[in-house]
C-alpha positions, 0 to 999 in steps of 0.5 A: 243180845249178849252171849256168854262162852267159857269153852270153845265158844271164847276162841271159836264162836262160830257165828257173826257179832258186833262186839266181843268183852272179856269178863266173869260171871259168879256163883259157876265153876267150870267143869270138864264134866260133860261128854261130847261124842261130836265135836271132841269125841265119838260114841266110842270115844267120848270126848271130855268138854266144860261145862257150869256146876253152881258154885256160889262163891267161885267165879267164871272167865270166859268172852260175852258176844254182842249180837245185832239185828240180823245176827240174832237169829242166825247166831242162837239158830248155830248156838241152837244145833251147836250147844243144845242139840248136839251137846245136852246143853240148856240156856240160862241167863247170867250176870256177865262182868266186863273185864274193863274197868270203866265198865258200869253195870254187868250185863245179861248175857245168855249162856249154855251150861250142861246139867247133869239130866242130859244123856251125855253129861259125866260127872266128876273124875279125878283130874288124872282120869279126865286128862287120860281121856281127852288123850284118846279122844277126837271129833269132828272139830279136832283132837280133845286135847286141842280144847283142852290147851286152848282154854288153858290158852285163853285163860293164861294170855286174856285173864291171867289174874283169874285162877282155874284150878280144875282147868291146870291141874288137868292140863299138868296131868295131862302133860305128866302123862304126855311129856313129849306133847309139852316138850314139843309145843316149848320148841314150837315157842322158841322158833 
């Protein structure tokens, strides 16, 4: 089985697997349109995470996880509470393009994608609006703006040929509104 992420799942999976590609799948653009009062947010606070909005001609990057034998189970039971339960999130089947180029055929992959029915889900917002947001929120698996950078990341360092407008020009509001925050991850880089 095949697992597609394109949030946190590409540098946190959190369960074991045999192989990891990076790759896209078409017709999704990524959106920082759903809630998470868990894992990068509070009830009081919700967090902003991506989620898939059908896009027939856009194209998403993200990591395809293999899994086998014994993996199966326990990783989709994870997936299961991790993405479902505690996210809103439901399962589809996509068409996942391996990065590589002797790569063949695409392969099936399962993903999570956030549909605008669940309770936590909170549409579009000016990219100023969600960046403001992600400043002030924080769950038990750290701070919004951590998720943020780290898929900004992902995207510039395994797939620097893919363009994620959505994806920068919440990270450029949110360094507009925070200039002391880029100020000091540049300093980090050059020690």
């Amino acid at each position: 089985v095949w697992i597609f992420g394109y949030g946190s799942l590409v540098w946190r999976p959190g369960f074991e697997f045999t192989s990891r590609k990076v790759g896209f799948i078409r017709g999704y653009s990524r959106r920082f349109w759903q809630g998470d009062t868990f894992h990068r947010g509070s009830e009081r606070m919700p967090g902003r995470v991506v989620t898939l909005q059908e896009d027939r001609g856009a194209c998403t990057w993200g990591v395809a996880y293999e899994v086998c034998g014994e993996q199966i189970a326990a990783s989709l039971q994870y997936l299961n509470m991790r993405e479902a339960v505690l996210g809103g999130y439901d399962t589809k089947l996509v068409k996942f393009y391996p990065q590589e180029k002797d790569a063949e055929e695409p392969i099936l992959a399962l993903v999570y994608i956030a549909t605008p029915q669940n309770p936590s889900y909170l549409g579009p917002a000016s990219e100023e609006d969600i960046a403001a947001q992600i400043i002030v929120s924080s769950g038990c698996a750290g701070h919004n703006i951590e998720y943020l950078l780290r898929l900004a990341d992902f995207m510039r360092y395994f797939c620097p040929q893919a363009e994620d407008k959505h994806l920068f020009s919440i990270e450029e509001a949110l360094i507009s509104i925070l200039p002391c925050l880029y100020h000091t991850e540049e300093s980090r880089e050059e020690t």
